[in-house]
C-alpha positions in Angstrom: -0.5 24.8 -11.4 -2.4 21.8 -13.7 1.0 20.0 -15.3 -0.2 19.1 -18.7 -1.8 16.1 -19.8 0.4 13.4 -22.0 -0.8 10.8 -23.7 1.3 8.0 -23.1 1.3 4.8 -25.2 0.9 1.2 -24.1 4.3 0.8 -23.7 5.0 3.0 -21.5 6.0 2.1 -18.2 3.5 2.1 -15.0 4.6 4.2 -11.7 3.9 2.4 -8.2 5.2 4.4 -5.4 5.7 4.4 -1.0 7.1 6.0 1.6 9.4 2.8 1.8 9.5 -0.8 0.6 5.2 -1.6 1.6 4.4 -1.2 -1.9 6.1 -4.1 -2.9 3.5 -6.1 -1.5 1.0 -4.3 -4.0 3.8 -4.4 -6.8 3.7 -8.3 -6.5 0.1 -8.4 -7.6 0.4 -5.8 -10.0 3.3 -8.3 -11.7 1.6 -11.5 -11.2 -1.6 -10.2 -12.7 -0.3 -7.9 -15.5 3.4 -9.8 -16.5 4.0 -8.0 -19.8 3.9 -4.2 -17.9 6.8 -2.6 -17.4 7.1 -1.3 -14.0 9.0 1.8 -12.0 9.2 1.4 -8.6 9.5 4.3 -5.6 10.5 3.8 -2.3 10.4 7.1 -0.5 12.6 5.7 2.2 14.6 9.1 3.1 11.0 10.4 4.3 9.7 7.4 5.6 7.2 6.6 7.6 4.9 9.1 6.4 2.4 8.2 9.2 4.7 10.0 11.5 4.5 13.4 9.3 1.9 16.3 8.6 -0.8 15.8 6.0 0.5 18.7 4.1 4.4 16.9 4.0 2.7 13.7 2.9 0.8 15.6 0.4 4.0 17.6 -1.5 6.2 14.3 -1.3 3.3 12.7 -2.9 2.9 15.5 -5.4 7.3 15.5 -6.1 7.4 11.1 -6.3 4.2 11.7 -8.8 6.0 14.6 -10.8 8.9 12.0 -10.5 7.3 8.8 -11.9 4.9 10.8 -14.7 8.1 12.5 -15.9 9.2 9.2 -16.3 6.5 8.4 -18.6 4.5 6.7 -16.7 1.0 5.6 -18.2 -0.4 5.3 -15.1 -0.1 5.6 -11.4 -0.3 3.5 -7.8 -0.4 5.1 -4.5 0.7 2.0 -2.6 0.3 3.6 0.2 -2.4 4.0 2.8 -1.2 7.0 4.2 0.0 8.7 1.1 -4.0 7.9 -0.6 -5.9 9.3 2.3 -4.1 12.4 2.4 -2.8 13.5 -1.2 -4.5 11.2 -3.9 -7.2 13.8 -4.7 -4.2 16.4 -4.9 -2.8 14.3 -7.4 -5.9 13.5 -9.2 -6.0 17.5 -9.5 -2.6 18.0 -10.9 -2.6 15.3 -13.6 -6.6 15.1 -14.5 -7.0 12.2 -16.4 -4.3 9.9 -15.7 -5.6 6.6 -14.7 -4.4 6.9 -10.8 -5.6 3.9 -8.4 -5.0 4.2 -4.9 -5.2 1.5 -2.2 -7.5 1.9 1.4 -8.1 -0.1 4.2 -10.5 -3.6 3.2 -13.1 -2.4 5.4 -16.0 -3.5 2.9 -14.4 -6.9 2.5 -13.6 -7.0 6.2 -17.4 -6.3 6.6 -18.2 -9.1 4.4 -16.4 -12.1 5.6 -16.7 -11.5 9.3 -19.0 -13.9 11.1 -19.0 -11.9 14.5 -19.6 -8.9 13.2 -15.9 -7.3 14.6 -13.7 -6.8 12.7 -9.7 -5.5 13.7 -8.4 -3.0 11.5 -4.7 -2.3 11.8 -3.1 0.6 10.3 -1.0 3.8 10.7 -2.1 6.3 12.8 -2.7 8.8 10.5 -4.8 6.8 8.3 -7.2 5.5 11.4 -7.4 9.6 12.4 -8.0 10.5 8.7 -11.1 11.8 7.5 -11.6 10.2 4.2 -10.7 6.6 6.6 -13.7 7.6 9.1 -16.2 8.5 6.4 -15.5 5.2 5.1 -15.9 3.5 8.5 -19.0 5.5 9.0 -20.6 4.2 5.4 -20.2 0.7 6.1 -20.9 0.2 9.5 -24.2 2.1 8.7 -24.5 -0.4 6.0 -23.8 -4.1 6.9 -24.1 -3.0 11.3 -20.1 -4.4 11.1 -17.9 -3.1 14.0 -14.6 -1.5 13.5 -11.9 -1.9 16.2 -9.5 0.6 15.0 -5.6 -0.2 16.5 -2.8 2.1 15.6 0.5 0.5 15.2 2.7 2.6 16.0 6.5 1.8 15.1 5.8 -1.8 13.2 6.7 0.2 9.3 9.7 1.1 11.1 10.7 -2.4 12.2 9.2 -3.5 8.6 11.3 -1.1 6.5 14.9 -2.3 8.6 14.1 -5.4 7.3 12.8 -7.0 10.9 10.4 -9.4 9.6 10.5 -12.3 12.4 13.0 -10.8 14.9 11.2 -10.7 18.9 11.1 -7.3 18.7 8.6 -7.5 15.6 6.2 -10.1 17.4 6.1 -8.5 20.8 5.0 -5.2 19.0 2.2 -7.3 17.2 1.2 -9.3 20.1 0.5 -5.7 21.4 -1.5 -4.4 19.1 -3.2 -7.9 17.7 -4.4 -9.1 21.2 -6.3 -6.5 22.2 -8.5 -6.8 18.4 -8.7 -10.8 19.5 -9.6 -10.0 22.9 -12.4 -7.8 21.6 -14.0 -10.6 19.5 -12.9 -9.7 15.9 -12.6 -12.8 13.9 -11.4 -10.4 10.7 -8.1 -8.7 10.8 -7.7 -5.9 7.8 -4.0 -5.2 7.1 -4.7 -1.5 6.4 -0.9 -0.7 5.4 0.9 -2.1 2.9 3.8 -2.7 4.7 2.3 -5.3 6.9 1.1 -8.5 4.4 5.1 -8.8 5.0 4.7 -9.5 8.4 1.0 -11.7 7.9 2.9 -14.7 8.9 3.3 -13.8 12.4 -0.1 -12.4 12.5 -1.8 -15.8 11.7 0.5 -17.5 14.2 -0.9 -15.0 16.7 -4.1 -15.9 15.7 -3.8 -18.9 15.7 -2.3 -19.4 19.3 -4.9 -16.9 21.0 -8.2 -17.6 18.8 -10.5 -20.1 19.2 -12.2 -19.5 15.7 -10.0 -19.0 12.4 -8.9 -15.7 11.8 -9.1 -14.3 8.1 -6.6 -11.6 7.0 -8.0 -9.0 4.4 -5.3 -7.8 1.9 -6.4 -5.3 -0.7 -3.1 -5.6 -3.1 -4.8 -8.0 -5.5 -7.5 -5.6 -5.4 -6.0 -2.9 -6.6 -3.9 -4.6 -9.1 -7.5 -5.4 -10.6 -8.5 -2.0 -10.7 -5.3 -1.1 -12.6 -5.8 -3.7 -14.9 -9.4 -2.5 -15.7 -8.7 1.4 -15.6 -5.6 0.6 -18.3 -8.0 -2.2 -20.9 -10.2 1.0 -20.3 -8.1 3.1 -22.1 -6.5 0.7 -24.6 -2.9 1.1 -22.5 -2.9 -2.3 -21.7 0.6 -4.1 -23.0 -0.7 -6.9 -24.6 2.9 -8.8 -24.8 6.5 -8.4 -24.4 9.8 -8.8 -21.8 8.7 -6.4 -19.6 11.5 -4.7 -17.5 11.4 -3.5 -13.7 13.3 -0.5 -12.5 13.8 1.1 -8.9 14.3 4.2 -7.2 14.7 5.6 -3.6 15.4 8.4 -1.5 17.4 6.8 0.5 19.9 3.4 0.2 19.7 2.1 -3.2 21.5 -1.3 -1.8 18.6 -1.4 1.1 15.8 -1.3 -1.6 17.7 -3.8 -4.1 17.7 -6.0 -0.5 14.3 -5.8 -0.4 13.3 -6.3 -3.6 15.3 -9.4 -4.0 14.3 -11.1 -0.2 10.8 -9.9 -0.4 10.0 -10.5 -4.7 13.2 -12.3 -5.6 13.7 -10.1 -8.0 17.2 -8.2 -8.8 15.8 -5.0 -11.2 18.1 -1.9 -11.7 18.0 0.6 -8.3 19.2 4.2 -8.1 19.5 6.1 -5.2 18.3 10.1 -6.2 16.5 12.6 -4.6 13.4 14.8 -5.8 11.2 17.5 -4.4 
């Protein structure tokens, strides 16, 4: 059933959501471009990764965080979430038509851009390189600019990510695995194609570094999106032109885990509440 259509103000707070503590990295931009917006953020931690579940489980938790966050108020909405915007985000469009909704998606256009061999190394979650909506987009640009696409899964690095293993051994060996082989392969463009892993983009460029003979750019699509919000809100006059803006968290799992991560990722120490929804 279509949920109604509110009309929220410009006060009103904007919802950015994940399977787990990723979307911070797109939260970040989101705050550095647009510091007067109050902010509600959801970690779906207690059903994380979703790259590891159905499209149709990805799809209702999508749907439930959404009901969530609009319920909240929210003006607006961010998928900050690979996964979670290749599966559900047109199901969410559905159910609240007219909400300004921005999802994020691999840089592959940007990747396609920059890259002066022509190969470019995308990494991401399974499920998003197996997606259709991802291979469409693949399809489109390589048609387009004659870029190649290596496509590497990484399995098990949100995991690592989401216990907080940002440069333990364990991390790097798993991105020496799945880095090399993109290197190997002559990409000279890397596209960080989940959220989750600008958090880990130091080790990545000291891979590079040590196995490259030609710099390495990394493409990043959180500034991105947090320009698309900012144009989709002036749009609609929601912008908030001034004020303290205040942050707030939820998850579905630890509320001490995400308060962690806020403050060692962001340093930032908002309000957190454990709860559960769908």
């Amino acid at each position: 059933m279509t949920q109604p259509v509110h009309s929220p103000a410009a006060e009103a707070p904007i919802g950015v959501f994940d399977s787990g503590v990723g979307g911070l990295s797109v939260l970040r931009h989101i705050h550095a471009q647009l510091p007067h917006e109050h902010l509600i953020y959801f970690a779906d931690s207690g059903y994380a990764p979703y790259g590891d579940r159905s499209e149709e489980s990805v799809i209702q938790r999508s749907l439930a965080v959404a009901a969530f966050l609009f319920g909240q108020g929210a003006k607006a909405l961010v998928v900050a979430c690979n996964t979670a915007t290749v599966a559900a985000i047109k199901a969410i469009r559905t159910e609240w038509p007219g909400m300004p909704i921005v999802g994020v998606e691999p840089g592959l256009k940007p990747g396609a851009a920059v890259t002066q061999t022509g190969n470019v190394g995308v990494l991401a979650t399974d499920r998003t390189l197996h997606s259709e909506k991802f291979l469409q987009l693949r399809d489109q640009i390589s048609a387009g600019t004659q870029a190649e696409f290596l496509l590497q899964p990484c399995i098990g690095l949100v995991d690592q990510i989401e216990l907080g293993e940002l440069g333990s051994d364990a991390t790097r060996a798993l991105l020496e695995q799945y880095v090399m082989p993109l290197l190997d392969g002559g990409a000279d463009t890397l596209v960080l194609g989940c959220t989750h892993y600008p958090f880990v983009e130091h080790i990545i460029r000291d891979i590079a570094a040590a196995h490259s003979p030609a710099p390495v750019t990394l493409i990043d699509t959180g500034d991105a999106v947090a320009r698309q919000l900012a144009r989709l809100l002036e749009g609609a006059g929601l912008l908030r032109p001034a004020g303290v803006p205040h942050l707030r968290g939820y998850t579905t799992a630890s509320a001490a885990v995400l308060a962690d991560a806020f403050r060692g990722l962001l340093g930032l120490a908002p309000q957190v509440e454990a709860i559960e929804v769908g």
